[in-house]
C-alpha positions in Angstrom: -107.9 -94.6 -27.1 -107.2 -92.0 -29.8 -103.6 -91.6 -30.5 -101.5 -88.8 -32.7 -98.1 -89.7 -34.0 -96.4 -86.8 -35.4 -92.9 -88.2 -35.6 -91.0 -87.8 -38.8 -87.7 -90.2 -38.3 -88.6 -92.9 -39.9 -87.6 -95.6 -37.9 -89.2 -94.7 -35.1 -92.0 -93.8 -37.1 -92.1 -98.1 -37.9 -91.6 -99.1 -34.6 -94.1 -97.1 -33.4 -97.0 -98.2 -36.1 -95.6 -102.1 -35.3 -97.0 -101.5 -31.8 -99.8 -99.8 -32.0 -101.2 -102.4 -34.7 -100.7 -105.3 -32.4 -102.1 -103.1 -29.0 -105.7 -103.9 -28.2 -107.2 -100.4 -27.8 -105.4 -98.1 -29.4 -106.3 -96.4 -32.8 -103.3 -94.0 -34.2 -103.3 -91.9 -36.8 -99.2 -91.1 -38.2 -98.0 -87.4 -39.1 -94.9 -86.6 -40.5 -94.8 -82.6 -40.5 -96.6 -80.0 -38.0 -98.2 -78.9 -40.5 -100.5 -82.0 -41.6 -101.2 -82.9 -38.2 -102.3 -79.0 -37.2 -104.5 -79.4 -40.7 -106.2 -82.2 -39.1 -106.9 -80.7 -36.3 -108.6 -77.8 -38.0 -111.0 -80.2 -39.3 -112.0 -81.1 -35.6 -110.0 -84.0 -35.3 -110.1 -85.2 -31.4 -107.0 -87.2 -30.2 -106.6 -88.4 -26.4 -102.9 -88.9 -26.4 -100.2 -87.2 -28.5 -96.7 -88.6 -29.1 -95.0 -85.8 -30.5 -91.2 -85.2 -31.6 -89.5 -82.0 -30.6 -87.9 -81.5 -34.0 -90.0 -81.7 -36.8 -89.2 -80.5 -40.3 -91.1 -77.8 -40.5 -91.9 -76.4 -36.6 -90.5 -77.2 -33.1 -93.1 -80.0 -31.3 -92.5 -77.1 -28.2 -95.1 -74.4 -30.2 -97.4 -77.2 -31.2 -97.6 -78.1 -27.5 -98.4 -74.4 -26.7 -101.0 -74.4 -29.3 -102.7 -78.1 -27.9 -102.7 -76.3 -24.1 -105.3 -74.0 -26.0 -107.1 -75.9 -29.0 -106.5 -79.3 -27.2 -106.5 -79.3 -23.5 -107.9 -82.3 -22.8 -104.8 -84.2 -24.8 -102.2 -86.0 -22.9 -99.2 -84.5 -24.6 -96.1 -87.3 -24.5 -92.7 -85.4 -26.2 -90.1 -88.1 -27.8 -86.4 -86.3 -28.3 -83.0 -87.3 -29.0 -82.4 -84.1 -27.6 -82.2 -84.1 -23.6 -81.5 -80.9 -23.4 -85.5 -80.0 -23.7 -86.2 -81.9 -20.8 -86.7 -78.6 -18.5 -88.5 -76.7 -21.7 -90.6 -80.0 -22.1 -92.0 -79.9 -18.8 -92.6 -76.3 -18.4 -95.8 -76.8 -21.0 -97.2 -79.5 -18.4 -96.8 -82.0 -21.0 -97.7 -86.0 -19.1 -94.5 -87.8 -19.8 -90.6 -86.9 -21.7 -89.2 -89.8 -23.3 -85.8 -90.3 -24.9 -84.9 -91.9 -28.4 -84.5 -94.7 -29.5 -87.6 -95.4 -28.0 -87.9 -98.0 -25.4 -91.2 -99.8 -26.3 -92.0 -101.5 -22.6 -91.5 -98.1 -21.2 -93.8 -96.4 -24.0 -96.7 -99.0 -23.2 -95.6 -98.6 -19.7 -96.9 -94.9 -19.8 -99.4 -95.1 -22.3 -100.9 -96.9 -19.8 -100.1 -95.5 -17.0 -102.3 -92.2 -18.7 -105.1 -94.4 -20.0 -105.6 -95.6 -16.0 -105.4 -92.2 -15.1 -108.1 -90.9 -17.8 -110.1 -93.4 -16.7 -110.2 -92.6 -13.5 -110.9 -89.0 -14.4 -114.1 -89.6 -16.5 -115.7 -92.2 -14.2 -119.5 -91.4 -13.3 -121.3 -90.8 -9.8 -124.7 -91.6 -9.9 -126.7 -89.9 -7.2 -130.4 -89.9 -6.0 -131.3 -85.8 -5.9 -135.1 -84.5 -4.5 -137.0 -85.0 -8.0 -134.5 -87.0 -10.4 -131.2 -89.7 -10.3 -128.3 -87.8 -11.4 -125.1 -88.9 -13.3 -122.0 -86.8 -12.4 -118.9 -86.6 -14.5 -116.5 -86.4 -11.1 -114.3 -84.6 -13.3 -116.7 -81.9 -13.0 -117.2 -81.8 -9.1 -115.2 -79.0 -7.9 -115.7 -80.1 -4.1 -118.5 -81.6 -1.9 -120.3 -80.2 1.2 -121.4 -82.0 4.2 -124.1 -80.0 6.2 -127.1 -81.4 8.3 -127.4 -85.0 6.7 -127.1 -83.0 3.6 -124.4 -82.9 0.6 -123.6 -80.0 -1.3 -121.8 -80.7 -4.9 -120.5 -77.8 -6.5 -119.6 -78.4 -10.3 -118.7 -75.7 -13.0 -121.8 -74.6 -13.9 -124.4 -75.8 -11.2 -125.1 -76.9 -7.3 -126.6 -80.5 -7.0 -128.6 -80.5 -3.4 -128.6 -84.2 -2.1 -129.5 -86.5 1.2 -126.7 -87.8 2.2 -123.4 -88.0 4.4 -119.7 -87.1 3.7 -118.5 -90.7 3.8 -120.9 -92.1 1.1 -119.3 -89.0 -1.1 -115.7 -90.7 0.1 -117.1 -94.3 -0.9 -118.2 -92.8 -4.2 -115.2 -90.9 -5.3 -111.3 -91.8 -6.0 -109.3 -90.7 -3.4 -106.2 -90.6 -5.1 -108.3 -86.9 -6.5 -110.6 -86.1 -4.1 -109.1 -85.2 -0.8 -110.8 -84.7 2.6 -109.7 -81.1 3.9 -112.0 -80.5 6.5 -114.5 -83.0 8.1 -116.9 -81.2 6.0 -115.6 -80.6 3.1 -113.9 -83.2 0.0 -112.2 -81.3 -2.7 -111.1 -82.1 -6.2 -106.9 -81.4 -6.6 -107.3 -80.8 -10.2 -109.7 -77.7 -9.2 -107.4 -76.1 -6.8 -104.9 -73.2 -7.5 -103.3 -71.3 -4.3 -103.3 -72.9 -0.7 -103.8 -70.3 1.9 -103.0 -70.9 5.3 -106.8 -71.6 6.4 -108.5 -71.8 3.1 -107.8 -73.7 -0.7 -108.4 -71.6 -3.1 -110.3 -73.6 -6.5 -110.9 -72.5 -10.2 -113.2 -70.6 -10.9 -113.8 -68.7 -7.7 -114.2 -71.1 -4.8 -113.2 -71.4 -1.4 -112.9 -74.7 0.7 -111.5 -74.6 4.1 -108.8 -76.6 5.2 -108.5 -77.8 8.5 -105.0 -76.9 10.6 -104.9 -80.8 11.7 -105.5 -81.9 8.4 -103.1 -79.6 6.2 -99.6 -81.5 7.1 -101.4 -84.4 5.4 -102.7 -82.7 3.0 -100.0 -81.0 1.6 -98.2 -84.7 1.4 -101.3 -85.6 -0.6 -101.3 -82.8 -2.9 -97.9 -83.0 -3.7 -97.6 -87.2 -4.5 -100.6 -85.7 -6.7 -99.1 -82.9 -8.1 -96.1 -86.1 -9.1 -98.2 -88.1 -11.0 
C-alpha cells in the first residue's frame, strides 16, 4: 500500500517512519512542506493513503485536501492535528479518518487498516460467464444488477453486461456490506447512489433503481451504518 507523509513536526515525522519501516505492506514516501509533496504529484505520483497535517509551513493540509478530492480521488485522505478545532472543517472534505497528536500508533495501524480492508473490498473481482466470453468485473464499477426472466442485467459506467443467471448468485458474488438488495429485483451499489426518493434511488450518473416500500426501513438502516464507515 502506497503511503504519503506530509508531516513537518519532526517527531512525529520519526515516529511515523519507525513504523512504517517495521509494517509489512506499506511503502511511504515523507514530505515536509505542501509544496514538495504537490511537486510530486505533478510528476504523476499515485499514493493510496495520505496522512496529512493541517498546519504545514507553507499551506493549510485543508486546501491540499480540496485539491486531492480533484487530482486524487481515489486517496484515502487521513488528517493528523494538534488542533481539534478542525474536526468539523476536516470532515466536511470527506476525508476517511481525523486523528489527534501525539499520535497514538495502535490507533494509526488500527485505521490504516481498517482502510486497507475496506480498499480491498472495493477492488475485488467478479468473474462472470456472458453469451460469447468470461468476464472480469471490477465491482467497484457495477452501478447495480438486474434480475429479469433467469436473466441479470449489470449496469457499469460505461457499458451493460447481459448474463444467464439469478439475483442470488449476484448476492453470493458480491459484498453485502456495498451492495444492497432494494427490490427483489434489483442489487444496488451504495457508493453509486445520490438522492433517495420515496419509490426510487437515484445513482450517479443518471440511473434509477427502485426501492421496494417493505424493503426501505431496512434499507435506510443499511445505508446509513454505510454511510458510518
Amino acid at each position: 500500500m502506497r503511503i504519503a507523509v506530509c508531516e513537518d513536526d519532526l517527531a512525529c515525522m520519526t515516529k511515523l517512519k519507525c513504523l512504517f519501516d517495521q509494517s509489512i505492506g506499506y511503502r511511504a514516501n515523507y514530505f515536509t512542506t505542501g509544496k514538495e509533496f504537490l511537486q510530486k504529484l505533478e510528476e504523476n505520483a499515485y499514493y493510496d493513503i495520505i496522512l496529512l497535517d493541517i498546519r504545514l509551513p507553507d499551506i493549510l493540509g485543508t486546501k491540499i485536501a480540496c485539491w486531492l478530492k480533484q487530482k486524487l480521488p481515489g486517496a484515502d485522505v487521513v488528517f493528523l492535528s494538534s488542533f481539534p478545532e478542525y474536526v468539523t472543517e476536516a470532515f466536511t472534505l470527506q476525508v476517511s479518518q481525523f486523528l489527534l497528536k501525539p499520535l497514538n500508533e495502535q490507533l494509526l495501524m488500527g485505521e490504516l487498516d481498517r482502510i486497507v480492508r475496506r480498499r480491498k473490498e472495493e477492488n475485488a473481482i467478479w468473474c462472470v460467464n456472458g453469451h460469447d466470453a468470461v468476464y472480469r468485473l471490477m465491482t467497484r464499477d457495477i452501478i447495480y444488477v438486474e434480475s429479469y426472466y433467469r436473466h441479470l442485467g449489470i449496469q457499469m459506467k460505461e457499458q451493460r453486461l447481459e448474463i444467464s443467471g439469478k439475483i442470488a448468485d449476484a448476492r453470493k458474488a458480491l459484498n453485502p456490506n456495498i451492495f444492497y438488495l432494494c427490490h427483489q429485483e434489483f442489487l444496488v451499489n451504495m457508493n453509486y447512489i445520490t438522492k433517495i426518493e420515496q419509490k426510487e434511488l437515484i445513482c450517479t450518473p443518471d440511473f434509477r433503481v427502485p426501492i421496494s416500500s417493505r424493503r426501505r426501513s431496512d434499507f435506510m438502516k443499511a445505508y446509513s451504518e454505510f454511510l458510518g464507515k
